[in-house]
Backbone as CSV, one residue per row, in Angstrom:
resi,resn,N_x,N_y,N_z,CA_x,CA_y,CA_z,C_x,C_y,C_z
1,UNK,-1.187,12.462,-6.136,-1.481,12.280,-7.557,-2.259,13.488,-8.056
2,UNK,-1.664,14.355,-9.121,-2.439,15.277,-9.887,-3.836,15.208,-10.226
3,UNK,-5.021,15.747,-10.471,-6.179,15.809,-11.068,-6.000,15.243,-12.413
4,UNK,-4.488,15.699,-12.957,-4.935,15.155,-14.481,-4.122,13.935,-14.429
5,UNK,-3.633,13.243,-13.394,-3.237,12.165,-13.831,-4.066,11.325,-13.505
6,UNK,-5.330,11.644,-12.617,-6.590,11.123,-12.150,-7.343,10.842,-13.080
7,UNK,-7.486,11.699,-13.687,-8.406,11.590,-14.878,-7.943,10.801,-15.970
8,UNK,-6.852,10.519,-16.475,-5.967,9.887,-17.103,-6.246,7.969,-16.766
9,UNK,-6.371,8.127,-15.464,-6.339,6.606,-14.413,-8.104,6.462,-14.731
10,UNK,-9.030,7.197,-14.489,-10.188,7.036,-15.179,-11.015,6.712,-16.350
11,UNK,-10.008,7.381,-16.728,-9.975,6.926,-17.941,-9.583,5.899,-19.350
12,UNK,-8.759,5.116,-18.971,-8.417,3.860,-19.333,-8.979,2.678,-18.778
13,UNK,-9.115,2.869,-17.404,-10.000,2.091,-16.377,-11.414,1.670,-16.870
14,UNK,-12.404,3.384,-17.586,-13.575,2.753,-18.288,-13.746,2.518,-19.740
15,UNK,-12.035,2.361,-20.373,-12.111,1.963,-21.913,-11.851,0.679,-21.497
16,UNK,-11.446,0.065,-20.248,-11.038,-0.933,-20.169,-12.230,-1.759,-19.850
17,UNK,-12.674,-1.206,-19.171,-14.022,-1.945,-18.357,-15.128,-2.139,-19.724
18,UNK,-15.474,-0.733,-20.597,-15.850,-1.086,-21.417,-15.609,-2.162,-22.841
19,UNK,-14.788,-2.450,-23.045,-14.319,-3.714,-23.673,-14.043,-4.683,-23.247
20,UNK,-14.139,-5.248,-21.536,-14.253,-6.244,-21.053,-15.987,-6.372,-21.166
21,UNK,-16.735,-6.018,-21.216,-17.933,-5.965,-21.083,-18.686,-6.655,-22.876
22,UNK,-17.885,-6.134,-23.740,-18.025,-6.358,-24.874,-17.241,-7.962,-25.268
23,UNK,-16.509,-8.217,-24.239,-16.293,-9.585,-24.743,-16.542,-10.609,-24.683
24,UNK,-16.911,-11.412,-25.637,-17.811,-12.746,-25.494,-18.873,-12.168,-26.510
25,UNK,-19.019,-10.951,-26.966,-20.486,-10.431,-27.487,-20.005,-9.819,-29.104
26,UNK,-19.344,-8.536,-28.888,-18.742,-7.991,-29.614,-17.095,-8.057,-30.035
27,UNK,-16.742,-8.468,-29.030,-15.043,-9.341,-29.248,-14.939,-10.499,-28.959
28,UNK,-14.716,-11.533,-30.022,-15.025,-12.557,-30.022,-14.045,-13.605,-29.450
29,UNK,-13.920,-14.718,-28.563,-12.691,-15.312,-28.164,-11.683,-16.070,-29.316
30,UNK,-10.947,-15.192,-29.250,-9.695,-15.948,-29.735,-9.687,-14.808,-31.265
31,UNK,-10.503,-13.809,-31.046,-10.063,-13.115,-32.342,-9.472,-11.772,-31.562
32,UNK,-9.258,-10.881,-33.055,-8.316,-9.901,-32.212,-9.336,-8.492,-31.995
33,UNK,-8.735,-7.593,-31.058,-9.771,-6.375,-30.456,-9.399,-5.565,-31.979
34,UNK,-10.478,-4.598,-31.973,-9.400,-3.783,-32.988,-8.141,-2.816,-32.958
35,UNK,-7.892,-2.553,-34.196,-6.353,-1.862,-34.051,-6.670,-0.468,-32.912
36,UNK,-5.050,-0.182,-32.449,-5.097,0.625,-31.306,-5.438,2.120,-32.228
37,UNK,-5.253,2.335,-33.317,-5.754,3.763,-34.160,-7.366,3.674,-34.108
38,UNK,-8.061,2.720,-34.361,-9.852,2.279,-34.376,-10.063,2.631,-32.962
39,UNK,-9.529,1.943,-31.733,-9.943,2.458,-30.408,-9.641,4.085,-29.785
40,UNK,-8.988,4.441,-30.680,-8.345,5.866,-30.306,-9.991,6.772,-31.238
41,UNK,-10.144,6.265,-31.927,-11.237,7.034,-32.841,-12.683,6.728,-32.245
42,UNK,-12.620,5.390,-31.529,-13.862,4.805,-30.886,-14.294,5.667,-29.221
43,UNK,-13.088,5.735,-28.887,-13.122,6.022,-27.741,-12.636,7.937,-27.547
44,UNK,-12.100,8.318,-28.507,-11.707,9.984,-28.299,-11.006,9.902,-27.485
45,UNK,-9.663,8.903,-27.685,-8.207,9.576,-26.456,-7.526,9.261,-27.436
46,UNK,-6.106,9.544,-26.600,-5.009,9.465,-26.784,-4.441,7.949,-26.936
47,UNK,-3.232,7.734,-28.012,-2.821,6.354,-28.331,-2.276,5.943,-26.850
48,UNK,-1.885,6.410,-25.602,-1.103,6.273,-24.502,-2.412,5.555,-23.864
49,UNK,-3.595,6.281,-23.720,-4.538,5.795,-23.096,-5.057,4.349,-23.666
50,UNK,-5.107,4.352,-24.594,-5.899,3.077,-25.234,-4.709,1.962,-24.869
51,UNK,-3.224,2.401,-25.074,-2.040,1.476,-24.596,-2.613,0.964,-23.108
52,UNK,-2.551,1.886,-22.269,-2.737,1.649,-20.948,-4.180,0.921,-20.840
53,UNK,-5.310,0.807,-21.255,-6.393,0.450,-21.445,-6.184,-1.330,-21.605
54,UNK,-5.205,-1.258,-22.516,-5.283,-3.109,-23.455,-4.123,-3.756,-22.087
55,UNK,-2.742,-2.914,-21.376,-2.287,-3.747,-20.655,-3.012,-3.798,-19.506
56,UNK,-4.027,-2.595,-18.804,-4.651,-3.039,-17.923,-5.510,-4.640,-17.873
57,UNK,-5.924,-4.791,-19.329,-6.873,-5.643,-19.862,-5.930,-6.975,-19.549
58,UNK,-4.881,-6.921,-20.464,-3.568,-7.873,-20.093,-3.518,-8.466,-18.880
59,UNK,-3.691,-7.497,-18.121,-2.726,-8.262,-16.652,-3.431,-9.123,-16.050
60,UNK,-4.985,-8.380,-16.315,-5.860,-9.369,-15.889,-6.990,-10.527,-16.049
61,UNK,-6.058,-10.635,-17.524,-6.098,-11.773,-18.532,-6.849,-11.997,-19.434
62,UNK,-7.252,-10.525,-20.031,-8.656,-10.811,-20.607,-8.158,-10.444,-22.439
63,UNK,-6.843,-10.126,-22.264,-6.358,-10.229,-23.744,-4.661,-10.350,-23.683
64,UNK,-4.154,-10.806,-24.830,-2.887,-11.053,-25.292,-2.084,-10.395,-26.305
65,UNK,-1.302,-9.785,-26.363,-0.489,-9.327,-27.214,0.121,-9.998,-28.095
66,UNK,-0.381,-10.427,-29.630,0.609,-11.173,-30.265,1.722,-10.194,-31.189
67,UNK,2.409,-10.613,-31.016,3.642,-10.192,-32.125,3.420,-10.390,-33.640
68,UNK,3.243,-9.025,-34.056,3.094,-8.838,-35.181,1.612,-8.996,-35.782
69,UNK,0.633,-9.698,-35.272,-0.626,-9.820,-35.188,-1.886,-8.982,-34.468
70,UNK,-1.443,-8.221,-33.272,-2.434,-7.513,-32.733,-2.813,-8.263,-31.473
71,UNK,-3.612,-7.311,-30.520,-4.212,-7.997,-29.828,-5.645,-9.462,-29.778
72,UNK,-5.224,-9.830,-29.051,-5.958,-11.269,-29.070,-6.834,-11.262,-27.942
73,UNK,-8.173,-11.391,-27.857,-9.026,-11.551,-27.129,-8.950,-13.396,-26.514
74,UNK,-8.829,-13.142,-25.126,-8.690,-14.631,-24.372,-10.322,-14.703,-23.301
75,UNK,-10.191,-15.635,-22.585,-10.849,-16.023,-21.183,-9.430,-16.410,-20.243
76,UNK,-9.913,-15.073,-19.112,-8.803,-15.335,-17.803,-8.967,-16.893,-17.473
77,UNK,-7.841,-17.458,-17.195,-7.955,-18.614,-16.523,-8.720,-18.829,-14.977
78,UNK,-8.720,-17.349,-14.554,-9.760,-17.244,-13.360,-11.003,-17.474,-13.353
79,UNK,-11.238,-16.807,-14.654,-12.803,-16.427,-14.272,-13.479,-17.788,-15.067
80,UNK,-12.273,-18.395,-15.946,-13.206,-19.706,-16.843,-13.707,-20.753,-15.700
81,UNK,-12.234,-20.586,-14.995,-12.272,-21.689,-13.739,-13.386,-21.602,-12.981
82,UNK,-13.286,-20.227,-12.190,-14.294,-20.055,-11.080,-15.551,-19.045,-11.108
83,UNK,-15.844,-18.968,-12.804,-16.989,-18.809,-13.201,-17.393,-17.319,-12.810
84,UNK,-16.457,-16.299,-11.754,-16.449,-14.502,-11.596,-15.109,-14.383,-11.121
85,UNK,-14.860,-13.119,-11.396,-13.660,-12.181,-11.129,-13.315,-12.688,-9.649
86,UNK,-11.604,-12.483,-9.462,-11.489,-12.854,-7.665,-11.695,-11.728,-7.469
87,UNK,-11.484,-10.186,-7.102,-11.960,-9.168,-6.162,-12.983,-8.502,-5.931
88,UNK,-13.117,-8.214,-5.160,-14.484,-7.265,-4.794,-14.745,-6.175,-5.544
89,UNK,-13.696,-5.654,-6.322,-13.490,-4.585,-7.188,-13.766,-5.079,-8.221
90,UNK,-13.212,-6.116,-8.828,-13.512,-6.276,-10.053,-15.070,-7.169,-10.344
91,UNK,-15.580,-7.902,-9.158,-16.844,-8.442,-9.253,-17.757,-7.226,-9.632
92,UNK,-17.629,-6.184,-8.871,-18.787,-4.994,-8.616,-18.565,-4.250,-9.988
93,UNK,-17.320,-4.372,-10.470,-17.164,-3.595,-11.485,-17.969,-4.445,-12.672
94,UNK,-17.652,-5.726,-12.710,-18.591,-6.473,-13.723,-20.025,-6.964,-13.410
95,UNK,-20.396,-6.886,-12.975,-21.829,-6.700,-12.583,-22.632,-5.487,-13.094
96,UNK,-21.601,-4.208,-12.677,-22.100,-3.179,-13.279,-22.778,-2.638,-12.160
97,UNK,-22.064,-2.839,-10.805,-22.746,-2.160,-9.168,-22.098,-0.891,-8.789
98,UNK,-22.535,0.009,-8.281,-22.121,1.157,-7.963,-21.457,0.633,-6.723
99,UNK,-19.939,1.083,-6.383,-18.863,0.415,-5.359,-17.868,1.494,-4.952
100,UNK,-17.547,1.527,-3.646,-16.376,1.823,-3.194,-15.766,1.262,-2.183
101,UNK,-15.224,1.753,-1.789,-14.303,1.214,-0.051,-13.313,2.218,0.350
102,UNK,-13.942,2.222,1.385,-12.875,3.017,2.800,-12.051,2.407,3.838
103,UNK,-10.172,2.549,3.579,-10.133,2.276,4.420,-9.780,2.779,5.798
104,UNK,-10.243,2.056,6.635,-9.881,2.485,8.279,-8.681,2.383,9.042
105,UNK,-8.229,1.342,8.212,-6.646,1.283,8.891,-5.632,0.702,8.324
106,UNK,-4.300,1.071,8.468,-3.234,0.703,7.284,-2.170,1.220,7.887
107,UNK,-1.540,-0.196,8.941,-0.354,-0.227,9.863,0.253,-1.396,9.633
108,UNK,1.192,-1.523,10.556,2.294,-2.545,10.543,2.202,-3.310,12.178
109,UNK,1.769,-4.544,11.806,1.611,-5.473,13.800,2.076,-6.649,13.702
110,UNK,2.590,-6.925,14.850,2.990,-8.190,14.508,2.021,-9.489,15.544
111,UNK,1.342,-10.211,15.093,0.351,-11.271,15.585,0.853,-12.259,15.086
112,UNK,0.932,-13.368,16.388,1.205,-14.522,15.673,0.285,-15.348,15.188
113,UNK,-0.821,-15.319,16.034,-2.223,-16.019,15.077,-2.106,-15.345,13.815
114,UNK,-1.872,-14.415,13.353,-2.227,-13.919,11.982,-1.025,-14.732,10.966
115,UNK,0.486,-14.201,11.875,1.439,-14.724,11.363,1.220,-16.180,10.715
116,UNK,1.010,-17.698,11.935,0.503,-18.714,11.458,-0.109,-18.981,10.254
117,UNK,-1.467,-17.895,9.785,-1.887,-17.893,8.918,-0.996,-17.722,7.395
118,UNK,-0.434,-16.949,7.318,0.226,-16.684,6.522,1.954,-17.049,6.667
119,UNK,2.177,-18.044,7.347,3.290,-18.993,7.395,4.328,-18.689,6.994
120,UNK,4.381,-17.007,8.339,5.640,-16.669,8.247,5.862,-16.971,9.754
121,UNK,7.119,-16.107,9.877,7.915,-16.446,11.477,6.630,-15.556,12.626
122,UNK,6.595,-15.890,13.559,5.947,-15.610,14.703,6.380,-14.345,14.829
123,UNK,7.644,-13.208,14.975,7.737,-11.984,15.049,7.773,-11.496,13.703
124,UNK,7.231,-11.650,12.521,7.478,-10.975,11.325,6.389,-10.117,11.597
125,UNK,7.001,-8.752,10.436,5.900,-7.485,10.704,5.080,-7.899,9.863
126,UNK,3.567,-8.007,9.750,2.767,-7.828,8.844,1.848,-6.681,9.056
127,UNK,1.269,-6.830,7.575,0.893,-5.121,7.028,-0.857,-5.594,7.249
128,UNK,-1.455,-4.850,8.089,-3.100,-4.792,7.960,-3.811,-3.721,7.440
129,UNK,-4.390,-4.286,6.842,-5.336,-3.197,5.855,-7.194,-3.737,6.165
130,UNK,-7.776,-2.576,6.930,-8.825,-2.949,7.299,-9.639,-2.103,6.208
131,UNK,-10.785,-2.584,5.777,-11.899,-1.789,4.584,-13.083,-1.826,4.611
132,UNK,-13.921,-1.450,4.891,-15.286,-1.318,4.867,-15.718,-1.099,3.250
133,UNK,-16.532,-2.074,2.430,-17.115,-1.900,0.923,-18.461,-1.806,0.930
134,UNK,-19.104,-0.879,0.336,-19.877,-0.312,0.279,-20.539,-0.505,-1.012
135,UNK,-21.670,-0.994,-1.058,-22.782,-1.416,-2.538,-23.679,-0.302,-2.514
136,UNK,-23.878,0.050,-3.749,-24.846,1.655,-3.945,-24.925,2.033,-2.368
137,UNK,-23.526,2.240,-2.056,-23.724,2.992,-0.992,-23.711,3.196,0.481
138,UNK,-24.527,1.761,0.457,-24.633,0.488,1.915,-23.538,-0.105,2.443
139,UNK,-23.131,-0.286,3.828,-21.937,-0.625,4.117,-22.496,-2.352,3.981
140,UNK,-21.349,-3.082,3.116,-22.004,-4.094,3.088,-20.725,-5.607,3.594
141,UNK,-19.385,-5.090,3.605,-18.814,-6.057,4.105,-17.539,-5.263,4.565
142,UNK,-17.262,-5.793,5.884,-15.849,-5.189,6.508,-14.914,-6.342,6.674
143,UNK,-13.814,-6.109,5.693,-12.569,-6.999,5.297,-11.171,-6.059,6.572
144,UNK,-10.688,-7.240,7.239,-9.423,-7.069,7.571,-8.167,-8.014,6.921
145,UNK,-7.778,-7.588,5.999,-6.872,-8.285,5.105,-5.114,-8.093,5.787
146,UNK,-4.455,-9.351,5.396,-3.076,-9.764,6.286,-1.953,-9.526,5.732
147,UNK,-0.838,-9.401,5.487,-0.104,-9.579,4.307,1.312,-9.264,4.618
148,UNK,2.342,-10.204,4.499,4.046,-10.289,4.935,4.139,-9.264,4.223
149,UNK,4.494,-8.066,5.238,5.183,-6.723,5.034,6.499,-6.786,3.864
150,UNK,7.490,-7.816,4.560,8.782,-7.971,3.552,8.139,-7.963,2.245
151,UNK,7.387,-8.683,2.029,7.138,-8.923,0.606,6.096,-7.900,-0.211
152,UNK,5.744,-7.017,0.860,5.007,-5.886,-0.261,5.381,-4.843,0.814
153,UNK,6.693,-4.284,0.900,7.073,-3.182,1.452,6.750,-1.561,0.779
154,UNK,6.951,-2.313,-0.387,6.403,-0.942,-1.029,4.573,-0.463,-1.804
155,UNK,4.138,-1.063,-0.474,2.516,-1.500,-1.137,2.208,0.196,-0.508
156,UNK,1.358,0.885,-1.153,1.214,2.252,-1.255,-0.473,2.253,-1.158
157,UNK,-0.925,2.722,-0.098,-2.510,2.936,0.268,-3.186,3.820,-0.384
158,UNK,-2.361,5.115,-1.063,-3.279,5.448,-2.576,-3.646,4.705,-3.425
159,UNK,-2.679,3.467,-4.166,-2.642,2.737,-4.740,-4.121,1.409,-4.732
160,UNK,-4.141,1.273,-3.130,-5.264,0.308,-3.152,-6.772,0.892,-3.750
161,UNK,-6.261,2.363,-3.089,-7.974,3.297,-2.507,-8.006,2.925,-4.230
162,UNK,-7.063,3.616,-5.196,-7.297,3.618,-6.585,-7.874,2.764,-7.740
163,UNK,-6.894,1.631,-7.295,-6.631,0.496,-8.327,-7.512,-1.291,-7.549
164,UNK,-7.570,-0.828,-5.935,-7.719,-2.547,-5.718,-6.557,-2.766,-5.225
165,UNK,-6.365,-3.799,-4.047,-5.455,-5.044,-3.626,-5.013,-5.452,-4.499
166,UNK,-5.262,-6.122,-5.289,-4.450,-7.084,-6.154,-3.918,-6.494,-7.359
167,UNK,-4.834,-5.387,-7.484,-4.218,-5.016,-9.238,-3.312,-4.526,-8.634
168,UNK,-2.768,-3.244,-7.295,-1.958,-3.460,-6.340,-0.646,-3.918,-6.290
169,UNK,-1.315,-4.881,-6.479,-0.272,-5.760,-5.945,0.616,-6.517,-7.506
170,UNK,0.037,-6.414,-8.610,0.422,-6.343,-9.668,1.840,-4.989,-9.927
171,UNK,1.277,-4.298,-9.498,1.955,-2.985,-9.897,2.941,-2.874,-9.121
172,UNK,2.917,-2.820,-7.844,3.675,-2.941,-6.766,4.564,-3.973,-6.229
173,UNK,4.274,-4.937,-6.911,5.332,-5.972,-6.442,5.036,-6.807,-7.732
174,UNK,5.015,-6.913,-9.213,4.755,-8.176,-9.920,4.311,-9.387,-9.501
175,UNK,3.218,-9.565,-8.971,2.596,-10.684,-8.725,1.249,-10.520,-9.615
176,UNK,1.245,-10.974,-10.532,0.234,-11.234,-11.389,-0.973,-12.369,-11.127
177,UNK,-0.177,-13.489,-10.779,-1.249,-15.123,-11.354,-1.166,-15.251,-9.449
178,UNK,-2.706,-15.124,-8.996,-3.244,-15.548,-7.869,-4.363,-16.083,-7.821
179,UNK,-4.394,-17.099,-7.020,-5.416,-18.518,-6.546,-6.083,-17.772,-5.054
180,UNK,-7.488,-18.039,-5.020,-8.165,-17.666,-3.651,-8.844,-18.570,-3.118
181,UNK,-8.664,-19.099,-2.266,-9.570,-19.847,-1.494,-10.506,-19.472,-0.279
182,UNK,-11.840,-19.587,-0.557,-12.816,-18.839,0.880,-13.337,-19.942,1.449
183,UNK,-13.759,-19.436,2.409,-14.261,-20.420,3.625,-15.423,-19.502,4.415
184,UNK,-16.571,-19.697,3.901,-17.904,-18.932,4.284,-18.649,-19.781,5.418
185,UNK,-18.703,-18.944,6.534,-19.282,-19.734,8.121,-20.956,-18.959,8.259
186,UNK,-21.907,-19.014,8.728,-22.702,-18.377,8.763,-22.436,-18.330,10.808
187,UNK,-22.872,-16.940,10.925,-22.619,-16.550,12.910,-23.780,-15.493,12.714
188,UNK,-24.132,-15.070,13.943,-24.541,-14.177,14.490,-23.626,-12.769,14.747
189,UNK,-24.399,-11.643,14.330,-23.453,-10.669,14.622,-23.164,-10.344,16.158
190,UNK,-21.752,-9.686,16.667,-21.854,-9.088,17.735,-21.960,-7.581,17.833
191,UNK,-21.418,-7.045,19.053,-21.750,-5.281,18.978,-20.543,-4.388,17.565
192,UNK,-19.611,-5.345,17.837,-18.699,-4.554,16.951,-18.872,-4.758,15.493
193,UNK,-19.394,-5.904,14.902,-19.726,-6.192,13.771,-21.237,-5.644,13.375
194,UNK,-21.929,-5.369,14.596,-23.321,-4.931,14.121,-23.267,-3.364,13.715
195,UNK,-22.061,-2.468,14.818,-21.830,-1.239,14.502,-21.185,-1.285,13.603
196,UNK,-20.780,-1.673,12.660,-20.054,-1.493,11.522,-20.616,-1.967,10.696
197,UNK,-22.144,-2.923,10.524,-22.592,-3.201,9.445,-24.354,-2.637,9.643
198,UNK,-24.025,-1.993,10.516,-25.075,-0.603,10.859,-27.207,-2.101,10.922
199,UNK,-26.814,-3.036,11.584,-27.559,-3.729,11.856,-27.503,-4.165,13.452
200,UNK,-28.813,-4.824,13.465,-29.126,-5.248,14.840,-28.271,-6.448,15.535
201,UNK,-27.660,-6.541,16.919,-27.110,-7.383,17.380,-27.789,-8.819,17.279
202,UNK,-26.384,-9.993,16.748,-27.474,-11.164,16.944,-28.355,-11.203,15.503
203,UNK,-27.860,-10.543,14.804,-28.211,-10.755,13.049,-27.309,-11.639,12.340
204,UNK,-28.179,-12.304,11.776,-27.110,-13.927,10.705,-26.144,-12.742,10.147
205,UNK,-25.180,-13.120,9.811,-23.914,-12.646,9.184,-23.604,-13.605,8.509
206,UNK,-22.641,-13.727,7.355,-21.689,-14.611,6.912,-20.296,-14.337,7.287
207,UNK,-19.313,-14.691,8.488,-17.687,-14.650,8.244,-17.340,-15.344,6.793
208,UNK,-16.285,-14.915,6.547,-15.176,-14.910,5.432,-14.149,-15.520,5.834
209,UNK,-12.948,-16.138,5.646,-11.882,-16.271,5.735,-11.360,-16.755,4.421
210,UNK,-10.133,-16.501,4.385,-9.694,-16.077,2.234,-8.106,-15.961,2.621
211,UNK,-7.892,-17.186,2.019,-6.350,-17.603,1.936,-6.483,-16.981,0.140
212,UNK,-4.892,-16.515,-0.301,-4.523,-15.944,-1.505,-3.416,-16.377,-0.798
213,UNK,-3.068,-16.974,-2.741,-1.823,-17.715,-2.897,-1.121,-17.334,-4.326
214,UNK,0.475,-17.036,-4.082,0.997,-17.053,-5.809,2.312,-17.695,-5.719
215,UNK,2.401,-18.556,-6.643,3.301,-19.829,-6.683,3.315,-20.387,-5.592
216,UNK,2.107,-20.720,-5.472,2.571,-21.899,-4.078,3.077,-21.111,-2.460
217,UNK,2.667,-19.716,-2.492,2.884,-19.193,-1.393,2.108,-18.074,-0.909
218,UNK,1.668,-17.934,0.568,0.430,-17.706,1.256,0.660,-16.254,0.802
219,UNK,0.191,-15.137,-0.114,0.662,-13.584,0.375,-1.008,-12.797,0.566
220,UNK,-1.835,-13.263,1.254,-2.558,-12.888,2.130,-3.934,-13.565,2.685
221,UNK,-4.247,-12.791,4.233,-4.784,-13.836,4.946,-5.589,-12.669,4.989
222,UNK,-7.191,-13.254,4.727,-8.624,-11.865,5.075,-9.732,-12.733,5.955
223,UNK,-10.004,-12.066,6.811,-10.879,-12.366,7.704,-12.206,-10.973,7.454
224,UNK,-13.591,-11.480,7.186,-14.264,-10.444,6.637,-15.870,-11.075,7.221
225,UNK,-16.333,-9.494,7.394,-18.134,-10.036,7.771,-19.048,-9.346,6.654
226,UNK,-19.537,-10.332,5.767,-21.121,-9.684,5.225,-22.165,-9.088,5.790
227,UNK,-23.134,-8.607,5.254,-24.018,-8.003,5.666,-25.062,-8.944,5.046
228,UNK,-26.209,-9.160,5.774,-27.065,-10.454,5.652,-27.696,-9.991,4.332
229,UNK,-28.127,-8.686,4.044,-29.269,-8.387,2.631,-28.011,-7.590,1.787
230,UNK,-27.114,-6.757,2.453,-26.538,-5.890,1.293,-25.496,-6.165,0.028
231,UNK,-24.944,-7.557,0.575,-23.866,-8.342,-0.059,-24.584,-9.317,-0.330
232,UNK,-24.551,-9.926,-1.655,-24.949,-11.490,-1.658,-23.898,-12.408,-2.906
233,UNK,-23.927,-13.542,-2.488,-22.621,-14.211,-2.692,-23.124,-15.453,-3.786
234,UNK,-23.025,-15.358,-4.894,-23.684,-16.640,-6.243,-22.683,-17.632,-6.245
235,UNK,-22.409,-18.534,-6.433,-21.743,-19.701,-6.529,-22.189,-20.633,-7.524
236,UNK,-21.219,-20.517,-8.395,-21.491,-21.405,-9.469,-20.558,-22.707,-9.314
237,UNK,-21.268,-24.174,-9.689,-20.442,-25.073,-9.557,-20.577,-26.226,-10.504
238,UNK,-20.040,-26.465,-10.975,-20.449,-27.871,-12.613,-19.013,-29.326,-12.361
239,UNK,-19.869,-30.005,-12.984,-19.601,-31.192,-13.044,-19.119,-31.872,-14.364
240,UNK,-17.518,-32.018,-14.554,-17.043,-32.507,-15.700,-16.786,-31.756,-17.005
């Protein structure tokens, strides 16, 4: 990818981020953002950028395109539901945390414990993508994420480093509307989890395990360790 198409990807990314940030406050639900000529003057780009800005916003449900009316400011059905963003990318991004991730590995194996998980055939290839995420800096959780190769053959590891797994996976295969389910264990670390979360052996950890589902079908299985102070995990839960 070019420098200037980098900058281009940066750039819609924080007109985007910045008007998700503004909504609920300054864009009101259920009214419309302003016209795409006002954001071009607000923001100093190009009409392409501010385009790319509102479908990024789109995909991940935070506005609507009406016909003939303009854009429409919504609430994702995600985040009304489960009260924050599903990725690690997009949590850190709304919070407003300084974030990245590296990953370490990005092959093709075939496991049938993994397979099971993701309820394909016992020799199917699946695709592992291992990541270490990093909070201002701190290595703070190492994700090994699962995922039926057939079905994201053309999943592209610039793409993740860039955009995220899932937005990803938007782009790369149209899968838009995904459900996550976690399952948080509290363990003790061992040598390999302590060297990688740069702590002492025999330190509380939280495991992860994180079924993702779209229409009713498994497309990935993550097995992941926190870091006891550098990651911390809010849970909101209401009644009726």
């Amino acid at each position: 990818m070019g420098q200037r198409q980098m900058e281009s990807n940066a750039k819609y990314q924080f007109i985007a981020l910045d008007i998700q940030k503004k909504i609920g406050v300054e864009y009101l639900i259920g009214h419309l953002l302003p016209p795409e000529p006002e954001l071009e003057r607000i923001y100093g780009c190009s009409r392409a950028t501010v385009r790319n800005a509102i479908e990024f916003l789109a995909r991940l449900g935070y506005v609507e395109k009406g016909r003939g009316i303009g854009t429409i400011v919504k609430i994702p059905d995600l985040v009304f539901d489960q009260s924050k963003p599903i990725s690690f990318t997009e949590e850190m991004s709304w919070r407003g945390i300084n974030h990245h991730s590296d990953i370490k590995k990005f092959a093709l194996i075939r496991d049938e414990r993994i397979a099971s998980e993701l309820c394909v055939s016992p020799c199917s290839e699946i695709r592992q993508i291992s990541r270490m995420r990093y909070v201002e800096g701190m290595p703070s959780i190492f994700e090994e994420s699962y995922l039926p190769a057939i079905q994201f053959a053309d999943l592209a590891q610039e793409s993740i480093v860039n955009f995220g797994l899932y937005d990803t996976f938007a782009r790369s295969a149209g899968v838009f509307k995904i459900a996550v389910n976690e399952f948080y264990q509290p363990v003790l670390s061992g040598v390999i989890e302590s060297q990688l979360l740069q702590i002492p052996i025999d330190s509380p950890i939280i495991k992860i395990f994180r079924h993702a589902t779209s229409n009713n079908t498994i497309i990935e299985y993550t097995e992941a360790f926190a870091h006891p102070t550098n990651y911390q995990v809010n849970i909101s839960m209401r009644r009726g």
